[in-house]
C-alpha positions as CSV (number, residue, x, y, z in Angstrom):
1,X,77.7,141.6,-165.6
2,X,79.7,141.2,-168.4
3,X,81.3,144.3,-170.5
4,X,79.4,143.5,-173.0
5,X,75.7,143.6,-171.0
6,X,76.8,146.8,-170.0
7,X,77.0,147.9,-173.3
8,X,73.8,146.4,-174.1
9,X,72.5,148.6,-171.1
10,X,74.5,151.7,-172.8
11,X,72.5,151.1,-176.1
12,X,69.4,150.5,-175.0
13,X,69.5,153.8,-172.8
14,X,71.0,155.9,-175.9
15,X,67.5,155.7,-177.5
16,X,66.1,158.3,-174.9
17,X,69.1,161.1,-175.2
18,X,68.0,164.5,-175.7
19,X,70.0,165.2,-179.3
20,X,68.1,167.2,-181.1
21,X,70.7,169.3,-182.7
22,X,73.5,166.8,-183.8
23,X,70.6,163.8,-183.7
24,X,73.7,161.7,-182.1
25,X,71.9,159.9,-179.6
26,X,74.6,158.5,-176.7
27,X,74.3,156.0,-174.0
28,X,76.2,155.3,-170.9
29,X,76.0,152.4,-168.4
30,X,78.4,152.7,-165.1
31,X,78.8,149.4,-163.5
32,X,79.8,150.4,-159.4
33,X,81.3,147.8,-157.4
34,X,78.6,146.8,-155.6
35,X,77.0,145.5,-158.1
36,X,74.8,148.6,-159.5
37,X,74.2,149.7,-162.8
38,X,73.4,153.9,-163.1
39,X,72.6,155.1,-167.0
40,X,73.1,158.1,-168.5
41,X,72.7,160.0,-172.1
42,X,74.1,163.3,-173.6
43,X,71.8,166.0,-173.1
44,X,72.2,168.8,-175.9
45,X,71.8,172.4,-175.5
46,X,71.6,175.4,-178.0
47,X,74.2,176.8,-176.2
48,X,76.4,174.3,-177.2
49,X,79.4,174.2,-174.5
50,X,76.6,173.5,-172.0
51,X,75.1,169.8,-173.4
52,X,76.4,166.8,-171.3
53,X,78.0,164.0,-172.0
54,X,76.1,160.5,-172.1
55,X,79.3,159.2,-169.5
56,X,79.4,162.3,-167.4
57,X,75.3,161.9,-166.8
58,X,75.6,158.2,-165.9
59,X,78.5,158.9,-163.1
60,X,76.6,161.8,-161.4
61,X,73.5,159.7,-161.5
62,X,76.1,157.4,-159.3
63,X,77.2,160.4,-157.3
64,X,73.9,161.2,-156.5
65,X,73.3,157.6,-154.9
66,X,76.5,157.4,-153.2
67,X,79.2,156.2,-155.2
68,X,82.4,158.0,-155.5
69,X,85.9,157.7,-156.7
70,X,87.3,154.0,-156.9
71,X,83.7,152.4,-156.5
72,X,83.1,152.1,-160.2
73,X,84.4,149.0,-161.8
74,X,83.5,149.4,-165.3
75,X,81.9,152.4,-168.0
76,X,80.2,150.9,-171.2
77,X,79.7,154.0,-173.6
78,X,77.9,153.9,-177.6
79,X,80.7,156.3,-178.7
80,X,84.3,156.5,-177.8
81,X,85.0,159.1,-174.9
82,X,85.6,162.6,-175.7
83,X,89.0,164.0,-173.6
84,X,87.0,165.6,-170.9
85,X,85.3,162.7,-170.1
86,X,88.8,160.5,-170.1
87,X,88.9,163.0,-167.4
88,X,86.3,162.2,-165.4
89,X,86.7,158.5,-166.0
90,X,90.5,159.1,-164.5
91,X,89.2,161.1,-161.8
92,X,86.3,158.1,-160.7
93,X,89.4,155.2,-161.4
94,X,86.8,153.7,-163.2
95,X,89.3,150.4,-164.1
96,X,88.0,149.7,-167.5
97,X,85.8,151.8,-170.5
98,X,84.3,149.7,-173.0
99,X,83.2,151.6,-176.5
100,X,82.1,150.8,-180.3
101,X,85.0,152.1,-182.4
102,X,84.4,151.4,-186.2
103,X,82.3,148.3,-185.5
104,X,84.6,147.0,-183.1
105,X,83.2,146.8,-179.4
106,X,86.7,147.8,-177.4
107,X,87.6,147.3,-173.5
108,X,90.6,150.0,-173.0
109,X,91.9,151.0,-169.1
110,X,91.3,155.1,-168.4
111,X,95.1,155.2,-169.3
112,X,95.3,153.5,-172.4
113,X,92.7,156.1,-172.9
114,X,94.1,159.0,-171.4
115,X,97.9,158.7,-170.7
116,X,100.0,161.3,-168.7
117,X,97.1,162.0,-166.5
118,X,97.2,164.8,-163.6
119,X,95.8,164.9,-160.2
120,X,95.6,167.9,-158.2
């Protein structure tokens, strides 16, 4: 699958995010290694710290079936990736993230996204 299918997958998906607050609907679409594709969209709250990320729903969708850190090869996201979720893209060694940014569809690696990362 091509980074831009899997963006494709991330668009389509964005339609059925829960945004009824902001009405910023995002989609996810995380490509594992073996060949699966898990989806994901942000999930508001009125509490507002608690909504979820479109990317953060997609990987523990993945998490949930089996797939951990190093088995995804490739996140496609509608928006650009907040810094928490550069987080959790670091943290899964996801090897590329590809995002609309001002009309442009991007590829980027988790560190041209996030550099000076930290493991514990």
């Amino acid at each position: 699958m091509t980074d831009r299918e899997l963006y494709e997958r991330a668009v389509e998906v964005s339609r059925r995010a829960y945004a009824p607050y902001s009405n910023y609907l995002v989609g996810a679409a995380v490509l594992a290694r073996d060949g699966r594709v898990f989806e994901g969209v942000n999930v508001e709250n009125a509490a507002y710290p608690l909504g979820v990320c479109a990317e953060k729903s997609a990987l523990a969708r993945g998490v949930a079936d089996g797939v951990g850190p190093g088995d995804v090869e490739s996140v496609a996201i509608t928006a650009s990736p907040c810094g928490g979720c550069r987080q959790w893209l670091h943290e899964f060694r996801v090897d590329r993230v590809t995002f609309m940014h001002e009309g442009e569809l991007l590829t980027r690696t988790v560190d041209e996204l996030l550099p000076d990362t930290w493991d514990l």
